[in-house]
C-alpha positions in Angstrom: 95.3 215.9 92.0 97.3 218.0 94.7 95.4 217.9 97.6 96.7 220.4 100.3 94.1 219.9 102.6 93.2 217.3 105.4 92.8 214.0 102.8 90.2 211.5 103.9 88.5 210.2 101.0 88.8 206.4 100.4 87.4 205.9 96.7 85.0 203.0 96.6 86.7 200.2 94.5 88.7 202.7 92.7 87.6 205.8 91.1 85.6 204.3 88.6 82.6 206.7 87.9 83.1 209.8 86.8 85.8 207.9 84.1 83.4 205.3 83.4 85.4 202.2 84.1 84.7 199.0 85.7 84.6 198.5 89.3 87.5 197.0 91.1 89.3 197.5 88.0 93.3 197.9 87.5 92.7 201.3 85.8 90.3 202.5 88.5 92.9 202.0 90.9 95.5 204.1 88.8 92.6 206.3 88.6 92.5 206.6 92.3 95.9 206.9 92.9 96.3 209.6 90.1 93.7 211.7 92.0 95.3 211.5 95.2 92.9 209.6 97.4 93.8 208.9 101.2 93.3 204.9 100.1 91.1 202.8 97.4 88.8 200.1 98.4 88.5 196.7 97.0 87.3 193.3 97.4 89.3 190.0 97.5 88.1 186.3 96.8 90.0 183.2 96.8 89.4 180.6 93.2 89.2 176.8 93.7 92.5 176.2 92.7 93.7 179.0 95.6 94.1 182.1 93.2 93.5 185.2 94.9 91.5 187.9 92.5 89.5 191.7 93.2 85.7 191.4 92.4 83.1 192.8 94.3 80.8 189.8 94.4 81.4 186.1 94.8 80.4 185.7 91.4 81.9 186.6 88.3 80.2 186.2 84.6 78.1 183.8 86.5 80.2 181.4 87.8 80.9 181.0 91.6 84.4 182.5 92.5 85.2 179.6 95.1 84.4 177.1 93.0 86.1 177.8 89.8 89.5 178.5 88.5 91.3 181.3 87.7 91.7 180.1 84.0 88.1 179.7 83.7 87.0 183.1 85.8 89.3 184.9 83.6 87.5 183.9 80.3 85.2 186.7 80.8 86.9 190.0 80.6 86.0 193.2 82.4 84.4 195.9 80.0 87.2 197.9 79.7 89.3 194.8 78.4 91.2 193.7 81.6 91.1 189.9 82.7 90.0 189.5 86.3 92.3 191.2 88.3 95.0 189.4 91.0 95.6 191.1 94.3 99.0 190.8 92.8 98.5 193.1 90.3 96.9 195.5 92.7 99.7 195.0 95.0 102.2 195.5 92.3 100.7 199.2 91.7 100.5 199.9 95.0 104.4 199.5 95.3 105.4 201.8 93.1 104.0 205.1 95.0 103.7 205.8 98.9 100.6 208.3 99.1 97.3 205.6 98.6 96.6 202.9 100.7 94.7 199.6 99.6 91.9 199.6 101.7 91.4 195.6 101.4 88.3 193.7 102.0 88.4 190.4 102.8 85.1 189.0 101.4 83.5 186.2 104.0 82.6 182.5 102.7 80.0 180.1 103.1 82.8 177.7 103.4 84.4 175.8 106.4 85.9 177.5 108.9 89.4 176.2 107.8 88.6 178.3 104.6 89.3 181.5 106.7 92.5 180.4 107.8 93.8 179.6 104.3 92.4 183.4 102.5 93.9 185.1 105.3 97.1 183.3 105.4 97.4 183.8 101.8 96.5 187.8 101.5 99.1 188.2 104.3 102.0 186.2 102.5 101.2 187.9 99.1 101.1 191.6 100.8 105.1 190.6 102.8 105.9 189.3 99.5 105.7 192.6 98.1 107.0 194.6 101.0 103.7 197.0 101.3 102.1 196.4 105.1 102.3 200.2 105.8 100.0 200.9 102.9 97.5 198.3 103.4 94.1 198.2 106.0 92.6 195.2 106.1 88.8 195.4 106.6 85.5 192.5 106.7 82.2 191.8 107.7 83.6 189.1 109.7 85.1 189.5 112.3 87.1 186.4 112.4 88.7 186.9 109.1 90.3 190.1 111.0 90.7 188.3 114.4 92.8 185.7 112.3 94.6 188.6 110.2 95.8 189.8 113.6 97.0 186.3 114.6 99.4 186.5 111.8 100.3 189.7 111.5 100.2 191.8 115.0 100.4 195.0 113.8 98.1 194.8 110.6 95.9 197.6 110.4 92.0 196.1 110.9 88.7 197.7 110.9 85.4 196.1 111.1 82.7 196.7 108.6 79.7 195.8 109.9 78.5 198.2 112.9 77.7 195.6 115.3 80.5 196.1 118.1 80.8 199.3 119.6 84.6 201.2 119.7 85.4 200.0 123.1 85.4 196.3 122.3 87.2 196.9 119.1 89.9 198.4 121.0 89.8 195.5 123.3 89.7 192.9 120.4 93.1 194.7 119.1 91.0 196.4 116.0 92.0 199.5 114.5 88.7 201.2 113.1 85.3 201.6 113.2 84.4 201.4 109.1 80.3 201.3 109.5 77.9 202.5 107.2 76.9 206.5 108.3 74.0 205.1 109.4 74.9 203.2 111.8 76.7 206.4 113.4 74.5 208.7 113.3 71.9 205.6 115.3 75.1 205.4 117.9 76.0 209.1 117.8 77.9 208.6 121.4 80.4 206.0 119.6 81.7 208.6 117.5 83.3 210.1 120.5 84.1 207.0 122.2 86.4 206.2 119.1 88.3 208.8 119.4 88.9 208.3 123.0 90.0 204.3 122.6 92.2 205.9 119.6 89.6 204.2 117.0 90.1 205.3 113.7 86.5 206.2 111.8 85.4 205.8 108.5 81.9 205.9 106.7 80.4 204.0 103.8 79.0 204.4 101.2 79.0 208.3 101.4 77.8 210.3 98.3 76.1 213.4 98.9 77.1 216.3 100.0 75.2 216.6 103.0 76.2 213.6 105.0 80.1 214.3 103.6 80.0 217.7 105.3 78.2 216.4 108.4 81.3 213.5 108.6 83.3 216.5 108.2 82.0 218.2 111.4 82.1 215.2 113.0 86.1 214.6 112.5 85.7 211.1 110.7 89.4 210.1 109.7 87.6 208.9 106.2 84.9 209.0 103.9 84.4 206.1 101.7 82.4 207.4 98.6 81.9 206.6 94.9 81.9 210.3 94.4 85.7 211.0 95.8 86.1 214.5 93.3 83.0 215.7 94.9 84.3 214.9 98.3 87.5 216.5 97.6 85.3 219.3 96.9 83.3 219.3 99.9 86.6 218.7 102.0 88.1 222.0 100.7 85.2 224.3 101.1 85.4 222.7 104.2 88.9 223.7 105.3 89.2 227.1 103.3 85.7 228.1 105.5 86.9 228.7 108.4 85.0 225.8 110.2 87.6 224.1 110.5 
C-alpha cells in the first residue's frame, strides 16, 4: 500500500485479520510489510535448549515454551502450515526492505533472574548478526529486560509496555517510548504532553476503533498499535486530507 500520509500504525503481530492468518505468523509479517505499516509487532520466547521463536503466549500446542525444545514445539504447525517461527526468520525478512520496523517484545519469565540476561543477550546478538538495529524497537512489561537491553546495546531503541512509570523517569532510565495501553493515557492525560517534552516517543495498544484511533490522532501519538491497521490507514488519511491536521 502507498501510504503518503503521516504513517503510524504498528500492526499487532502482523497483519493477520482481515487475510485470516495466524498470529505472529511469517506471512502476517509479509502481510504487514506489503501494506506498508510504520512497524509490526511480535513476541519472542526463548526454548530449553536456547532457541529463540515468535508466539504470543508462553505456551504453544500446550507445551511450555521454556521448558521444551525447538524440535518438539515445532511438531505442532501454525494453521496456515508454517512451523513455529525463529526470530531468525523474522529477522531475515526484515532485511530485505527498509520501510517496517520489528516492533519486538521481549516476553518476561518466571525464571531466574539470570534467565533475563541470557534472552536479552541472545535477541541482541541475533539482531547484529543480521545487521538490522535501525529497524528494530525493543519493547516489555519488564522493565529489566529493557534496562539489560540498554546495557548491551546503548543506543537500542526501548519502550515500556506497562503504564506504570510516567515519561520523565523513562527519560531518566535512558527509555525511548511510552507504549501503554490508551487507557492508561487517557487516566494520565498530562503524560501525553510531558512525552513530548522529555522527547518520549508515544504509542497506544491495542487500538481498534475508530473513535479512540482519531482521538490518538488529535493527540499527536507517534503510533497506533491495532489489529485493524487498513482501518487505521483509513482513519489516518481522512485525518490528514481534513484539514485537522
Amino acid at each position: 500500500m502507498n501510504n503518503p500520509f503521516n504513517n503510524k500504525v504498528i500492526a499487532h503481530r502482523g497483519a493477520w485479520k482481515k487475510a485470516g492468518l495466524p498470529r505472529n505468523s511469517i506471512e502476517a509479517l509479509k502481510a504487514a510489510i506489503a501494506l506498508g505499516c510504520a512497524g509490526s509487532e511480535t513476541d519472542v520466547h526463548i526454548t530449553a535448549d536456547g532457541a529463540l521463536v515468535i508466539n504470543h503466549d508462553s505456551v504453544w500446542a500446550g507445551l511450555q515454551i521454556h521448558e521444551n525444545t525447538l524440535q518438539e514445539l515445532q511438531k505442532t504447525k501454525l494453521f496456515n502450515g508454517e512451523v513455529l517461527p525463529l526470530l531468525t526468520d523474522f529477522l531475515k525478512i526484515i532485511q530485505q526492505q527498509s520501510k517496517t520496523r520489528l516492533v519486538l517484545e521481549i516476553k518476561p519469565s518466571k525464571k531466574e533472574k539470570d534467565w533475563i540476561k541470557t534472552i536479552a543477550q541472545k535477541v541482541i546478538n541475533a539482531v547484529n548478526q543480521m545487521q538490522v538495529q535501525p529497524l528494530i524497537i525493543y519493547i516489555s512489561f519488564d522493565y529489566e529486560i529493557l534496562k539489560e537491553v540498554l546495557r548491551l546495546e546503548p543506543s537500542a531503541n526501548v519502550q515500556y509496555l506497562n503504564g506504570d512509570k510516567t515519561p520523565a523517569l523513562l527519560k531518566q532510565d535512558g527509555i525511548k517510548g511510552a507504549d501503554y495501553h490508551y487507557s492508561v493515557f487517557k487516566n494520565n492525560i498530562e503524560w501525553i504532553q510531558s512525552a513530548k517534552e522529555n522527547n518520549i516517543d508515544l504509542n497506544a495498544w491495542t487500538v481498534n476503533k475508530e473513535k479512540e484511533m482519531n482521538w490518538l490522532l488529535v493527540k499527536g501519538f507517534n503510533f497506533i498499535t491495532t489489529d485493524e491497521p487498513e482501518l487505521l490507514f483509513k482513519e489516518i488519511e481522512k485525518y490528514f486530507t481534513s484539514g485537522r491536521k
